[in-house]
DSSP file (Angstrom, degrees, kcal/mol; ACC not computed):
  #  RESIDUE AA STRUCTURE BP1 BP2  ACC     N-H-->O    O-->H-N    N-H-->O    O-->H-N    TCO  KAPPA ALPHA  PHI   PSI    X-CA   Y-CA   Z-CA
    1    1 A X              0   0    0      0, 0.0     2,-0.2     0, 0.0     0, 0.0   0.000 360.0 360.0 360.0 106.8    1.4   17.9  -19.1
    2    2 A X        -     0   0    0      4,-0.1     4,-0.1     1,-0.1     3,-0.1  -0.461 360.0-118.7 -44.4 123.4    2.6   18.0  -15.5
    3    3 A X    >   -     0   0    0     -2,-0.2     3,-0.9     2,-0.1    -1,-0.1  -0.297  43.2 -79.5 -80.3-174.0    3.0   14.1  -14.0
    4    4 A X  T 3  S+     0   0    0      1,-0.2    22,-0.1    20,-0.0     3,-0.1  -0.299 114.3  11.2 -75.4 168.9    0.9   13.1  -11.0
    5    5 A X  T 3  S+     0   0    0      1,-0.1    20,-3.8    19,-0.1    21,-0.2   0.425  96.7 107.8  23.4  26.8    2.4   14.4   -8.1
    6    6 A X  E <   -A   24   0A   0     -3,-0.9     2,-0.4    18,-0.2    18,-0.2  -0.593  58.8-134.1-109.4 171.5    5.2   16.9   -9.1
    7    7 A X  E     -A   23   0A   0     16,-0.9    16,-1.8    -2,-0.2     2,-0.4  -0.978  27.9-151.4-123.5 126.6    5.5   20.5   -8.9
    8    8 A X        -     0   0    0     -2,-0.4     2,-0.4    14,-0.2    14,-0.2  -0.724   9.6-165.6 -91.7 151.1    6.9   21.9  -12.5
    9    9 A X        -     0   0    0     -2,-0.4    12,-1.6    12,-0.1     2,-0.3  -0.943   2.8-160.7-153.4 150.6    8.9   25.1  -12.6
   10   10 A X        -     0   0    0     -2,-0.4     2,-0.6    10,-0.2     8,-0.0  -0.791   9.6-159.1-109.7 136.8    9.7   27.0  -15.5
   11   11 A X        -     0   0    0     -2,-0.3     8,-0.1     2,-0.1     9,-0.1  -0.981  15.1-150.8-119.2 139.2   12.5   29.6  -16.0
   12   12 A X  S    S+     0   0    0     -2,-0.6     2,-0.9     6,-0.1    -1,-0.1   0.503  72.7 100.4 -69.4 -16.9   11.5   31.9  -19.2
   13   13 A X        +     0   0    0      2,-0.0     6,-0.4     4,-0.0     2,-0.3  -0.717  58.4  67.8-102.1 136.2   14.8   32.4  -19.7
   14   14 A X        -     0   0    0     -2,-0.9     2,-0.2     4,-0.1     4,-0.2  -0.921  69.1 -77.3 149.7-165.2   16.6   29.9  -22.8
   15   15 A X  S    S-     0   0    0      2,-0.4    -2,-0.0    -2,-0.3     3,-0.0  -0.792  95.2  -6.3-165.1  84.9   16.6   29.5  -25.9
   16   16 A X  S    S+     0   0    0     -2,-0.2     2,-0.5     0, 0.0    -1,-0.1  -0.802 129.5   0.2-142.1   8.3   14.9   28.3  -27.6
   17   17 A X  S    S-     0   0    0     -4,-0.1    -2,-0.4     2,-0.0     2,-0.1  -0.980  77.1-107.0-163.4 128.4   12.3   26.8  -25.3
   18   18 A X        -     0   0    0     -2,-0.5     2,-1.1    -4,-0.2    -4,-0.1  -0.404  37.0-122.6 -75.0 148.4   12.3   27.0  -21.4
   19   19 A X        -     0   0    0     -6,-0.4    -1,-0.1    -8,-0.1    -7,-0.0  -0.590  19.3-134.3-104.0  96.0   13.2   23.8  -19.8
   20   20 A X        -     0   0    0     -2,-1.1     2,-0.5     1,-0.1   -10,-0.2   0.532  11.8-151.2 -24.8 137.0   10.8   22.3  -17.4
   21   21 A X        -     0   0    0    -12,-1.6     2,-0.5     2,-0.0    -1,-0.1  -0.572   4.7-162.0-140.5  92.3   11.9   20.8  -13.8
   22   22 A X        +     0   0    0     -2,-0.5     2,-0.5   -14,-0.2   -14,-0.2  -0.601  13.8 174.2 -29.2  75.7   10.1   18.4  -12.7
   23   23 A X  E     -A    7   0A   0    -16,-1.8   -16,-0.9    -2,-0.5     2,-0.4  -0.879  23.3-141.5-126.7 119.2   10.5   17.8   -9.0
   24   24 A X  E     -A    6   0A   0     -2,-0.5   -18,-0.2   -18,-0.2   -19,-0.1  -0.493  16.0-175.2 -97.0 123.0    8.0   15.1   -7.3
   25   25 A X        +     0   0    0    -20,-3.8     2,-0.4    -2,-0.4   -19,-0.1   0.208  67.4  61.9-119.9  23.9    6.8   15.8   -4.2
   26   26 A X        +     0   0    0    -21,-0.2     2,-0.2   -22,-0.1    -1,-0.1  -0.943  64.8 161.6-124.0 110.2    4.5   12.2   -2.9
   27   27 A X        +     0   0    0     -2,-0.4     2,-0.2     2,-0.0     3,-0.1  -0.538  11.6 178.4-130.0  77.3    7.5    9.6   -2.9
   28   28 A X        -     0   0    0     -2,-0.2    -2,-0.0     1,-0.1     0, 0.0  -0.427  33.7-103.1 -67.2 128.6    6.4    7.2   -1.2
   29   29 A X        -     0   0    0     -2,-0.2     3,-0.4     1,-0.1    -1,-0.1  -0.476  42.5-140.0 -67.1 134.3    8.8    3.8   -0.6
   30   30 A X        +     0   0    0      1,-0.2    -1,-0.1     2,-0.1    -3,-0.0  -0.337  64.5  23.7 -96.3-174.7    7.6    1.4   -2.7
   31   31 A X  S    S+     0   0    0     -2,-0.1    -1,-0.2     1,-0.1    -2,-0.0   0.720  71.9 118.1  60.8  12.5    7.2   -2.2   -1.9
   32   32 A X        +     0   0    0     -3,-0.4    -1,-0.1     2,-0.1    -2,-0.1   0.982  48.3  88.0 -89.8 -54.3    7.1   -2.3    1.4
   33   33 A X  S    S-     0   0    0      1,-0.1     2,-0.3     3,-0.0    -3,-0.0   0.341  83.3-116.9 -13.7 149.3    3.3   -3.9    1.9
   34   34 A X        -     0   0    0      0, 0.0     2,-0.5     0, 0.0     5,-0.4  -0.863  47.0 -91.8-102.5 152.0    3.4   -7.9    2.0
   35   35 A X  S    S+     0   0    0     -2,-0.3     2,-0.3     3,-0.1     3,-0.0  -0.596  93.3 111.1 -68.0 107.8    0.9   -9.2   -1.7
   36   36 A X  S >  S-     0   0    0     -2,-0.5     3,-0.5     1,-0.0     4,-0.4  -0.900  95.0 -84.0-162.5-160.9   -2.2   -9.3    0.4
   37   37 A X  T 3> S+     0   0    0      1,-0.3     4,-2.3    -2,-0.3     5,-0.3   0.479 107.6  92.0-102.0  -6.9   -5.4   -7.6    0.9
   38   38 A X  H 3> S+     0   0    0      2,-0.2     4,-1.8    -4,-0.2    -1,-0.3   0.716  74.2  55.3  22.7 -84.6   -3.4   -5.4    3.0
   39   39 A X  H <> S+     0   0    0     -3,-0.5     4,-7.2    -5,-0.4     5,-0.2   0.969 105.9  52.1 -59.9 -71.2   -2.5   -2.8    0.5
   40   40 A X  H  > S+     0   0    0     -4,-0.4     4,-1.4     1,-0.2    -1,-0.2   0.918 112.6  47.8 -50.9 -34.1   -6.1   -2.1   -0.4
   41   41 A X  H  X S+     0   0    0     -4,-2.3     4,-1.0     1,-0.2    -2,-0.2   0.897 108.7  52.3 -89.1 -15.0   -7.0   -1.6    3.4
   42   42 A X  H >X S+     0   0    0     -4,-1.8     4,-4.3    -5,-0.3     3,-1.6   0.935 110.0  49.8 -63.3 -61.1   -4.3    0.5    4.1
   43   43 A X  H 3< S+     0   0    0     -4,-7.2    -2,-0.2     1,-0.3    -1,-0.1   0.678 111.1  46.5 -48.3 -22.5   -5.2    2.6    1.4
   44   44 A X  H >X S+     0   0    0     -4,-1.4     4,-2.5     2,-0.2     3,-0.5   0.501 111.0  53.3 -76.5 -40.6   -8.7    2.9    2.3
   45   45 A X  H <X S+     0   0    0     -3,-1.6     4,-2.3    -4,-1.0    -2,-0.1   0.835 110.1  47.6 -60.0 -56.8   -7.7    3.6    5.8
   46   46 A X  H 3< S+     0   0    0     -4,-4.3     4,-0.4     2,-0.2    -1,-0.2   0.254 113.2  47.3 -86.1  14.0   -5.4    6.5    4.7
   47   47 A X  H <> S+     0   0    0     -3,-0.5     4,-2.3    -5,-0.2     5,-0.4   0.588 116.2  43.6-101.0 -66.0   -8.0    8.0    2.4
   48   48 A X  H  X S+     0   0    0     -4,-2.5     4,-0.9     2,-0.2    -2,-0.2   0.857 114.0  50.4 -60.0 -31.4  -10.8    7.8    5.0
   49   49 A X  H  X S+     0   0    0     -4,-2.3     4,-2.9     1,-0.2    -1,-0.2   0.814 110.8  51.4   5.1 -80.7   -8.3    9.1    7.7
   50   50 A X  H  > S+     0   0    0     -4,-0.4     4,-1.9    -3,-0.3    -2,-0.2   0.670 111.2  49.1 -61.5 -50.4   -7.3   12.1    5.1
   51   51 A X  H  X S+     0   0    0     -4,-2.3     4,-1.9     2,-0.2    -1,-0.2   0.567 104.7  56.5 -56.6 -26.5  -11.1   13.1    4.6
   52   52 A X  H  X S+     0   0    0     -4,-0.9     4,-2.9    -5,-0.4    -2,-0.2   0.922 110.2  44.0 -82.6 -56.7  -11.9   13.1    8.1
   53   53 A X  H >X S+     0   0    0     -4,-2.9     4,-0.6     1,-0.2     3,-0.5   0.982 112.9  48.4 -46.0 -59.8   -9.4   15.5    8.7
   54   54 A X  H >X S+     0   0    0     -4,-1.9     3,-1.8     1,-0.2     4,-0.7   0.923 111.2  56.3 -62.2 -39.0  -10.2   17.9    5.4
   55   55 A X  H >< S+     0   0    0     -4,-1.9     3,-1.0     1,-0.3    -1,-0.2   0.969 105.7  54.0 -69.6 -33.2  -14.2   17.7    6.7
   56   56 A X  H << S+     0   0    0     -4,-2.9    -1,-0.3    -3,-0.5    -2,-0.2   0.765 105.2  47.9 -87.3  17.2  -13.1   19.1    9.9
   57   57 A X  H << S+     0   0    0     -3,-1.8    -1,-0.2    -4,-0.6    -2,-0.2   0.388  99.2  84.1-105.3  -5.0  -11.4   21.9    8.6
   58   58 A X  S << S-     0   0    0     -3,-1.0     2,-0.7    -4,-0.7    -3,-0.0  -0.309  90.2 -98.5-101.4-151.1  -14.4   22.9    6.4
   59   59 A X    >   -     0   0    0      1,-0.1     3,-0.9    -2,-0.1    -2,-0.1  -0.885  35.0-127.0-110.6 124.8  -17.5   25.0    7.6
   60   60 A X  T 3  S+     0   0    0     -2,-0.7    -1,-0.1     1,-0.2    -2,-0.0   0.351  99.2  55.5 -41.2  -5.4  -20.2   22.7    8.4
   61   61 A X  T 3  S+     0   0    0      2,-0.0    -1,-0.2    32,-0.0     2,-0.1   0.765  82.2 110.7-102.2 -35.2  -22.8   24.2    6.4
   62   62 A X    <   -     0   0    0     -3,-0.9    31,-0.1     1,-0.0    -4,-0.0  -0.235  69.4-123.2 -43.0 132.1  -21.1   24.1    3.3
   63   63 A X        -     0   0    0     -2,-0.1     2,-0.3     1,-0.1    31,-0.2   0.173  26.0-151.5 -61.5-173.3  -22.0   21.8    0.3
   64   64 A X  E     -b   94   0B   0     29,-1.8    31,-3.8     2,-0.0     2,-0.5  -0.900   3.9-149.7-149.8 141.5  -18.9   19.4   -0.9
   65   65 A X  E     -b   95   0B   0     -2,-0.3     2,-0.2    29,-0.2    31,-0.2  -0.864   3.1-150.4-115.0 147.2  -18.6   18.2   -4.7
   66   66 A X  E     -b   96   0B   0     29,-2.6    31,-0.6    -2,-0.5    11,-0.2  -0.788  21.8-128.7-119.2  64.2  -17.0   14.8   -5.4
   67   67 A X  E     -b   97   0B   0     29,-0.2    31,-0.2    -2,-0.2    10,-0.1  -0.328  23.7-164.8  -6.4 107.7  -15.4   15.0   -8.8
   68   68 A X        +     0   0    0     29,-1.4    -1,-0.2    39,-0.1    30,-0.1  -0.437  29.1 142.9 175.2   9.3  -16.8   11.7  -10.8
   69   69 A X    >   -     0   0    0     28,-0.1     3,-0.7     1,-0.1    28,-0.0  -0.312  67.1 -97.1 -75.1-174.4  -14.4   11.2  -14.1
   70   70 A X  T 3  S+     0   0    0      1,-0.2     4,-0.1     4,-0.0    -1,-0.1   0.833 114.5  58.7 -39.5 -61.6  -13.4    7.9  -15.4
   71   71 A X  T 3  S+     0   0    0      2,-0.1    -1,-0.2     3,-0.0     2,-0.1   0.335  85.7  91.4 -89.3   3.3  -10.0    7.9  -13.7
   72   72 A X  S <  S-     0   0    0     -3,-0.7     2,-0.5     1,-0.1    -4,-0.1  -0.369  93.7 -78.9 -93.2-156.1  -10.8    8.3  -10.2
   73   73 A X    >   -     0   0    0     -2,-0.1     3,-1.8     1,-0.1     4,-0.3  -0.698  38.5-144.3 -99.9 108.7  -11.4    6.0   -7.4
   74   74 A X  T 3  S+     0   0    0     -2,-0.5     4,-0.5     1,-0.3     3,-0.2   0.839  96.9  57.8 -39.9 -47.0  -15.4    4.7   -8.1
   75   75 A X  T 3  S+     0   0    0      2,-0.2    -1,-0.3     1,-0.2     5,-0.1  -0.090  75.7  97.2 -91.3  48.6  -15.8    4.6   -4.1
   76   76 A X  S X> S+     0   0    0     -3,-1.8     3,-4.2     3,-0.2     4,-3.0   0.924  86.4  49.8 -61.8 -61.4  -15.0    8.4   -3.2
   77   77 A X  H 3> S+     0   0    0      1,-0.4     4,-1.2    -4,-0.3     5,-0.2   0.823 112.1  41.9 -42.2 -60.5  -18.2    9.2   -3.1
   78   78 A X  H 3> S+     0   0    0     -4,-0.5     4,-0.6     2,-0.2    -1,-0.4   0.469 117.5  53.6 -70.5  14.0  -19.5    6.2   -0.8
   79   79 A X  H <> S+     0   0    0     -3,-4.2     4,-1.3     2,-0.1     3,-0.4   0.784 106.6  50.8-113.1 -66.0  -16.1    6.8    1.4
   80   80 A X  H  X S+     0   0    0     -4,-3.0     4,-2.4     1,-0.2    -2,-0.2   0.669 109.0  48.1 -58.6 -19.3  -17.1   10.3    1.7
   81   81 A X  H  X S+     0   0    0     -4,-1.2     4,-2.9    -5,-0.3    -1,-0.2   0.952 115.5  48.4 -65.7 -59.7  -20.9    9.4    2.9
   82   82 A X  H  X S+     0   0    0     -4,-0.6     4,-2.3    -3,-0.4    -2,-0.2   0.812 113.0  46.6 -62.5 -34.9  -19.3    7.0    5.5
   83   83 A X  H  X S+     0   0    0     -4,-1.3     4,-1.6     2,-0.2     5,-0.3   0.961 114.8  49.6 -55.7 -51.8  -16.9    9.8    6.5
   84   84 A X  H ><>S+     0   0    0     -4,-2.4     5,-3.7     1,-0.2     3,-1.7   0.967 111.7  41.7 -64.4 -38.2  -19.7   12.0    6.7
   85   85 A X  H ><5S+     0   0    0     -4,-2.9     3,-2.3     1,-0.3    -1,-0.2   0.978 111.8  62.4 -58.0 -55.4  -22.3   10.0    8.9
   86   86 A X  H 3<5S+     0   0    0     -4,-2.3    -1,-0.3     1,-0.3    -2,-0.2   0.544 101.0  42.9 -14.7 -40.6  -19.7    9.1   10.8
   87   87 A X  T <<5S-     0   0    0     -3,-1.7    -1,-0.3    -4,-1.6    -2,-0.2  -0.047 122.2-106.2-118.8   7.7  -18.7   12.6   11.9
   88   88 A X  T < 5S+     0   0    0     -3,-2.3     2,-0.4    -4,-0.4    -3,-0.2   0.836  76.3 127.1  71.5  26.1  -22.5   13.1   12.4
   89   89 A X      < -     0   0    0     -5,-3.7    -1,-0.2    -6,-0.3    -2,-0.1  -0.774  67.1 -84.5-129.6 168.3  -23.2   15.1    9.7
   90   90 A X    >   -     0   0    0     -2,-0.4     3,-1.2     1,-0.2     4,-0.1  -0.289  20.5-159.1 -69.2 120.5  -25.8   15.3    6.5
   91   91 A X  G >  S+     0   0    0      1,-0.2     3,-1.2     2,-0.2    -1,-0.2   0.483  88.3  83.1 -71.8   1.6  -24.5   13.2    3.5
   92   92 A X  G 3  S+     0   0    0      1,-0.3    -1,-0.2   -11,-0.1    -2,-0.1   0.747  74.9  70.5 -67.9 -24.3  -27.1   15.6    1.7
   93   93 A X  G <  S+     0   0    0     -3,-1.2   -29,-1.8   -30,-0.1     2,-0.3   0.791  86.3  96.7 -45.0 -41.2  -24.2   17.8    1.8
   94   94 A X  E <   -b   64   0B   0     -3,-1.2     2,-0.3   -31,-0.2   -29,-0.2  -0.491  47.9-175.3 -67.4 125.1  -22.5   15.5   -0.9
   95   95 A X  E     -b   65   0B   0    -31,-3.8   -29,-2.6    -2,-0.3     2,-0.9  -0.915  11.7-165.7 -99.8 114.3  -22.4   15.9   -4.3
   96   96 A X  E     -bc  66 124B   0     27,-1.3    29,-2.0    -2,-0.3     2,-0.5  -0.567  25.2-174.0 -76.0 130.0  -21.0   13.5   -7.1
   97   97 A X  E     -bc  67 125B   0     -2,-0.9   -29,-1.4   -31,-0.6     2,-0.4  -0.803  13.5-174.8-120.5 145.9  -20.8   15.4  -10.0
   98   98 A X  E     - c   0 126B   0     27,-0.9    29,-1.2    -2,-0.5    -2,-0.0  -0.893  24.1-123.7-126.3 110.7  -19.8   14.5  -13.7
   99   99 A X        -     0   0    0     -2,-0.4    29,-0.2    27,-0.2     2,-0.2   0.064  28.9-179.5 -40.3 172.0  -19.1   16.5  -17.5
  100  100 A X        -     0   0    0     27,-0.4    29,-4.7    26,-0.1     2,-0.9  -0.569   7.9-166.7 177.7 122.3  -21.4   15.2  -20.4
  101  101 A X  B >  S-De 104 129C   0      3,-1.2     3,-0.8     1,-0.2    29,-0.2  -0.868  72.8  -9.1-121.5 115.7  -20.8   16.8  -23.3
  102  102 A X  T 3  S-     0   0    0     27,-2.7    -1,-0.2    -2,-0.9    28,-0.1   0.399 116.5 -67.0  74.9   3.6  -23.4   16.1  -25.6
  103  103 A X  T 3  S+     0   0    0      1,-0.4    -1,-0.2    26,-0.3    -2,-0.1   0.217 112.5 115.0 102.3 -13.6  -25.2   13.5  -23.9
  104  104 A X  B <   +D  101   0C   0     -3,-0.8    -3,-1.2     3,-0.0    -1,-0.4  -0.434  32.4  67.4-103.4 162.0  -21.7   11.2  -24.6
  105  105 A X        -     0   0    0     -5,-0.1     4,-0.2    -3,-0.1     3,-0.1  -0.224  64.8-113.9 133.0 157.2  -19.4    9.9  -22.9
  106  106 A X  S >> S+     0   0    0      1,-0.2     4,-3.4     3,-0.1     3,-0.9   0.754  97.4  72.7 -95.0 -18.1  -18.7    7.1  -20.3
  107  107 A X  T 34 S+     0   0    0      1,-0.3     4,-0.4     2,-0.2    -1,-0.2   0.593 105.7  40.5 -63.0   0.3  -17.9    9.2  -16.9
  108  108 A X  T 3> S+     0   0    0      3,-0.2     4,-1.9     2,-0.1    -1,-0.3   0.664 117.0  49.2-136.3 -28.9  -21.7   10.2  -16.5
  109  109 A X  H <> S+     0   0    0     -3,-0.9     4,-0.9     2,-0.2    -2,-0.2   0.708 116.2  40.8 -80.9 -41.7  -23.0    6.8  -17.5
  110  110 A X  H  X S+     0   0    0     -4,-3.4     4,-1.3     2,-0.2    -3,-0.2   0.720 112.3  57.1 -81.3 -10.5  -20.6    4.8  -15.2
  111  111 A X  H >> S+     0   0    0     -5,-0.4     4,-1.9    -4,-0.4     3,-0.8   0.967 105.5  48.9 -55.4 -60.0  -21.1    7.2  -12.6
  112  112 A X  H 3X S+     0   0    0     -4,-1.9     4,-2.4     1,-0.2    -2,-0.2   0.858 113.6  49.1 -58.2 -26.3  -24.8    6.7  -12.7
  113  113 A X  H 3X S+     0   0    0     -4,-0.9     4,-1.0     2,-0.2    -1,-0.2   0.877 107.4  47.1 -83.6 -25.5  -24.3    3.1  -12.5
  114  114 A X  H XX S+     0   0    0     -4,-1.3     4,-2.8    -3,-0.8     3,-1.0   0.959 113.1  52.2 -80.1 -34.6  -21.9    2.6   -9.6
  115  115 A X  H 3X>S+     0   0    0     -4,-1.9     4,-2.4     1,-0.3     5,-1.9   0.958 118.5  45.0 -66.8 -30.2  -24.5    5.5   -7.1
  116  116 A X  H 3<5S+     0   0    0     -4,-2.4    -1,-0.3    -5,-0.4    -2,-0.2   0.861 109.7  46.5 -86.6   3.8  -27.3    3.1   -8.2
  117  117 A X  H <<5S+     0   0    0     -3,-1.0    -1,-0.2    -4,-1.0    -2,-0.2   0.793 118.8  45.4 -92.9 -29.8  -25.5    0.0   -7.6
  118  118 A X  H  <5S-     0   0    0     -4,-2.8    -2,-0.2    -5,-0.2    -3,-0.2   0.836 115.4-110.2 -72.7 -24.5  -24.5    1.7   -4.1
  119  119 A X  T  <5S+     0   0    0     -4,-2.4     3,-0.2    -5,-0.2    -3,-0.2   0.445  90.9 117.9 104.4  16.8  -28.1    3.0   -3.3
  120  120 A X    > < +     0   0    0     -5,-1.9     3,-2.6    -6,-0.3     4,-0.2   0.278  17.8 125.0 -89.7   6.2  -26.4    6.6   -4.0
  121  121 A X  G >  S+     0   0    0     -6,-0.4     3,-4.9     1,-0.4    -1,-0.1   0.890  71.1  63.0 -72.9 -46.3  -28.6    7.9   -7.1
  122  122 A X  G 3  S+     0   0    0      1,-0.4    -1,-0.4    -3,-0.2    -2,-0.1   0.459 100.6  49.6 -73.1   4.4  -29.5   11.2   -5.0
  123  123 A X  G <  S+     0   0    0     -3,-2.6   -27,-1.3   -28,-0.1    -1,-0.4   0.568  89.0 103.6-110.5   3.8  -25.9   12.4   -4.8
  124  124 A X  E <   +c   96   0B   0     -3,-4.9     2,-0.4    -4,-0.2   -27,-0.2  -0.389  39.8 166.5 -63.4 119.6  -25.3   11.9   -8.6
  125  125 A X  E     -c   97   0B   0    -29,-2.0   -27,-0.9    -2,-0.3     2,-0.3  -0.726  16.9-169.1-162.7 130.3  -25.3   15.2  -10.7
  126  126 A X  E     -c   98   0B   0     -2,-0.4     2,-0.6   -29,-0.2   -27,-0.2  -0.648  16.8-148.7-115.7 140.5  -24.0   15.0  -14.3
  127  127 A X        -     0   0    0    -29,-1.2     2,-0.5    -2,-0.3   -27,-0.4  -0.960  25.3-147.2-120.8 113.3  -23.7   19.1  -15.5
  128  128 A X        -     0   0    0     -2,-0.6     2,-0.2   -29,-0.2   -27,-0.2  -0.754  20.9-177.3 -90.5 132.9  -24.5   18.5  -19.4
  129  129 A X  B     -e  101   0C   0    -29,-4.7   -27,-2.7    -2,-0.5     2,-0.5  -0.901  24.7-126.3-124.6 162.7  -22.7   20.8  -21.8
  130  130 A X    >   -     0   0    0     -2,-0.2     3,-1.4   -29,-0.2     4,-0.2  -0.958  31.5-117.4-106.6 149.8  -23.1   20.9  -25.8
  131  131 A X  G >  S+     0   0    0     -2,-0.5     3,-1.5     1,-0.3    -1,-0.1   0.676 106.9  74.4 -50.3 -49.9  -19.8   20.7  -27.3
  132  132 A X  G 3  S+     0   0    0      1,-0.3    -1,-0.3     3,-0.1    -3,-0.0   0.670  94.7  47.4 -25.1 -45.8  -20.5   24.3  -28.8
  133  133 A X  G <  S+     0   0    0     -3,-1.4    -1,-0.3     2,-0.0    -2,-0.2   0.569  85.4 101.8 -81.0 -12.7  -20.0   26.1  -25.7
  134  134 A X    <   -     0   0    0     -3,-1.5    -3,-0.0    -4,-0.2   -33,-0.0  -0.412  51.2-169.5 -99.0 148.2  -16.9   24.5  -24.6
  135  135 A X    >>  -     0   0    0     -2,-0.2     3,-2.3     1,-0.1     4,-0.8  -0.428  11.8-165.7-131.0  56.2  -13.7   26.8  -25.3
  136  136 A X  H >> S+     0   0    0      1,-0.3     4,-0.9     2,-0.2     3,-0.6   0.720  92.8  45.7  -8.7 -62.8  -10.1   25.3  -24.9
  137  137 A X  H 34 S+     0   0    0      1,-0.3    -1,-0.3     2,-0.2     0, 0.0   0.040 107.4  52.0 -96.0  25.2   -8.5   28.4  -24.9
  138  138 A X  H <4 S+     0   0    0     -3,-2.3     3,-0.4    -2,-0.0    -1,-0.3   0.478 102.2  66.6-103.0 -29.3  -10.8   30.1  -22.6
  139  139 A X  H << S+     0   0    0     -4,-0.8     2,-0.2    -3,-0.6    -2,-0.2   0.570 103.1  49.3 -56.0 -29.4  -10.2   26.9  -19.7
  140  140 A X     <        0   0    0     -4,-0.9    -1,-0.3     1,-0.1    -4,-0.0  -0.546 360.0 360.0-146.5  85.2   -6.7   27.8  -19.3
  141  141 A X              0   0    0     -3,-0.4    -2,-0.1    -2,-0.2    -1,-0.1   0.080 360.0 360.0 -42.4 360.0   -5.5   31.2  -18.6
């Protein structure tokens, strides 16, 4: 497992086992924010900010998928709508999309409940797999 923001690099050469180097490349100063509500609108700020730029660097015609597990951020998907109307262009473009592997799982079942809570159902699409088909050791070259 790589940690969140780092780059690993590996030398092949040792013995008995190559030794990983971690070097983390978002380091942000912490603590700087005053305990307010603050934090959350900066972050929000700099996300929508950061999306507005990447939409204008993609081709306007092109779809965009919105990844949906557990462990992101619930509003990308309505921050990406707002980006996109903003910028004058069709949220039809958006898709959130979510695994379900077997019918289980929560990511595809709390997805569907935060787009209806948002009024969002029509960018939801949950890509069902059976557990059968899935291959670890094809997933990762």
């Amino acid at each position: 497992m790589v940690p969140a923001h780092h780059v690993t690099t590996l030398r092949l050469i040792g013995c008995p086992d190559p030794n990983p180097v971690h070097r983390r490349f978002f380091d942000p100063p912490r603590a700087t924010l005053p305990r307010s509500g603050s934090i959350g609108r900066r972050y929000v700020e700099a996300l929508y900010s950061e999306l507005r730029r990447w939409l204008s660097a993609q081709d306007p015609a092109a779809p965009i998928g919105v990844p949906f597990p557990e462990h992101r951020q619930r509003s990308d998907p309505a921050l990406s709508v707002s980006v996109l109307l903003n910028e004058g262009a069709s949220p039809a473009r958006l898709k959130a999309f979510t695994l379900s592997v077997d019918g289980e799982g929560q990511d595809a079942r709390q997805a569907h409940a935060f787009l209806s809570r948002t009024h969002l159902e029509m960018l939801g699409e949950t890509i069902d797999v059976a557990s059968s088909a899935l291959d670890p050791l094809r997933a990762v070259p």
